[in-house]
N, C-alpha and C positions, 0 to 999 in steps of 0.2 A: 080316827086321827085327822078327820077333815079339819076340824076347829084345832088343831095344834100348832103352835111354833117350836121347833129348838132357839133356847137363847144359846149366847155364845159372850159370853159375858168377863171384862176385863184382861181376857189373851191378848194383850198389847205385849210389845217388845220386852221393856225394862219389866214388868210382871212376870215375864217366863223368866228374862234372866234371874232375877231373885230367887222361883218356887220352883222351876223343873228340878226332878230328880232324877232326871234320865231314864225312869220306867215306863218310855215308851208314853207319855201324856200327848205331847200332838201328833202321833199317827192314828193312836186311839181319837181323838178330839175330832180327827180328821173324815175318818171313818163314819161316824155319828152324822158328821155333816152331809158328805156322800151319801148316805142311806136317807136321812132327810129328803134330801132334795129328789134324790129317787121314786121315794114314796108321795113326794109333792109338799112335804111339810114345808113352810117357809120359814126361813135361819134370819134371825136377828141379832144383829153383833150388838153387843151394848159395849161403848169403851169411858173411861172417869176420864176426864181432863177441867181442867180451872184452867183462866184465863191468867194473864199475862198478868205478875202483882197478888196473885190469888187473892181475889176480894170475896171468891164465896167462902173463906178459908176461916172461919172465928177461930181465935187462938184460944178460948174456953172448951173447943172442940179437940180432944186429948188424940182419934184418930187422924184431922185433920191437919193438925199442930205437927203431927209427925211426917207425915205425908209432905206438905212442904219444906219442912227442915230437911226432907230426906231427896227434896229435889224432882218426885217423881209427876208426873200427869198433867206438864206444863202442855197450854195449849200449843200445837205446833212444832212441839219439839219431837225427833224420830225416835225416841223410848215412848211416846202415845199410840203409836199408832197398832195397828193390829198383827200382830206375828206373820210373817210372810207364808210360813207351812200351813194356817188355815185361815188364811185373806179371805174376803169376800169378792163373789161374782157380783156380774151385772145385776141387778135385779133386786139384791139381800139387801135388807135394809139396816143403815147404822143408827144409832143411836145414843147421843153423847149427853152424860149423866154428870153431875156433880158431888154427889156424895156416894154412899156405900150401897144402899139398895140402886136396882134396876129402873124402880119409878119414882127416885128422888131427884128431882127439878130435871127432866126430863118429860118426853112428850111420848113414853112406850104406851101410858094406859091408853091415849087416843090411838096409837095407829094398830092399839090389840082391838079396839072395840071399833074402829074402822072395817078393822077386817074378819070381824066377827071370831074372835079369836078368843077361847074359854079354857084352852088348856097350856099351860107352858111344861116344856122340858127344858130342866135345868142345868147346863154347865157351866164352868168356869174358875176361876183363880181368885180368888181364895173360897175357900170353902164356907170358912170362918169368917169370911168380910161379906163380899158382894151374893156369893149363895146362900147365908144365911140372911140376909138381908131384906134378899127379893123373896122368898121363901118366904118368910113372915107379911111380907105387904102382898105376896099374891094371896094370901090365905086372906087378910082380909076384906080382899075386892073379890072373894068366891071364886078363884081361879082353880080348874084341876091341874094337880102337880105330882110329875115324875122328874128324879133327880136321878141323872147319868150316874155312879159311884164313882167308876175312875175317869169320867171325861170331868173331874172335879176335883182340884191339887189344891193342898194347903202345906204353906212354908213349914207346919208342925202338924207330922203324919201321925200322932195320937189323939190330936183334937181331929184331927178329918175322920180318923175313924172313930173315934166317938159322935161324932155327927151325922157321918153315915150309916153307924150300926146300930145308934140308939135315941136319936131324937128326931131327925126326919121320917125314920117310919111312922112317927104317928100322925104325920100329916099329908106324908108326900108316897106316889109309889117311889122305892128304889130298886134301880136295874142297873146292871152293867151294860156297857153301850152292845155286846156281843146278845145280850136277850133282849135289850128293846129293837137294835136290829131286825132280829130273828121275828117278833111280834110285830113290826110294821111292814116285814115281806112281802109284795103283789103275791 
């Protein structure tokens, strides 16, 4: 686990408001973090926000197009910012993204390969957006990848479990934060 980060990816405000189900997502989120930071892994929040006008927004871009009709991930406004129940400490690093993956128009691949960094643990909101996302571009920068199952919420809980029961196993480990836990213990 020396070369690992957990991501923590899109738990902004207006995002929980939309996707929690109340089954307990940020104490579980929360826990993953704690155990993280425990074990020494270092936690990178990754949050989307567009600027003011959304000029990275092409309206040919049918997720994008929705996303600003729908008002969300304006720069500066307090629905961006990151859920208070699992905020970042001094030290964790943010990382503010433009589109759907973790490494689109963002600076994550530099500060992973900064920090010699080869494996990502993946959570966050949506499932089907921003973790299948990164998921796909960590596979093709050779990144090893384990995906949290429930520190990982999607607005529609048969596509999350179709994602987590049957197409991430074949690239990513999947655990629930209670066994990766247990597997990063001193």
């Amino acid at each position: 686990m020396a070369n690992s980060a957990l991501l923590v990816m899109d738990v902004q405000r207006d995002v929980v408001a939309i996707a929690d189900d109340g089954s307990g997502y940020l104490p579980r989120l929360r826990s993953a973090i704690d155990g993280a930071r425990t074990a020494g892994i270092p936690v990178i929040y990754v949050v989307m926000t567009l600027r003011p006008g959304d000029p990275e927004a092409s309206p040919r871009n049918k997720v994008m197009a929705n996303v600003v009709r729908a008002g969300l991930f304006t720069e500066g406004a307090p629905g961006t910012e990151i859920h208070q129940d699992v905020a970042p400490r001094q030290g964790d690093v943010v990382v503010t993204k433009r589109r759907g993956s973790a490494f689109s128009g963002s600076d994550l691949d530099l500060i992973l390969r900064a920090r010699d960094i080869d494996t990502l643990i993946l959570t966050g909101i949506a499932t089907s957006a921003v973790v299948l996302s990164t998921l796909w571009h960590a596979i093709d920068l050779d990144f090893g990848l384990t995906v949290l199952a429930d520190a990982c919420l999607d607005t529609d809980p048969e596509v999350h479990t179709m994602l987590i029961g049957k197409l991430f196993p074949q690239w990513a480990d999947v655990v629930t934060v209670q066994d990766w836990l247990e597997a990063i213990a001193p």
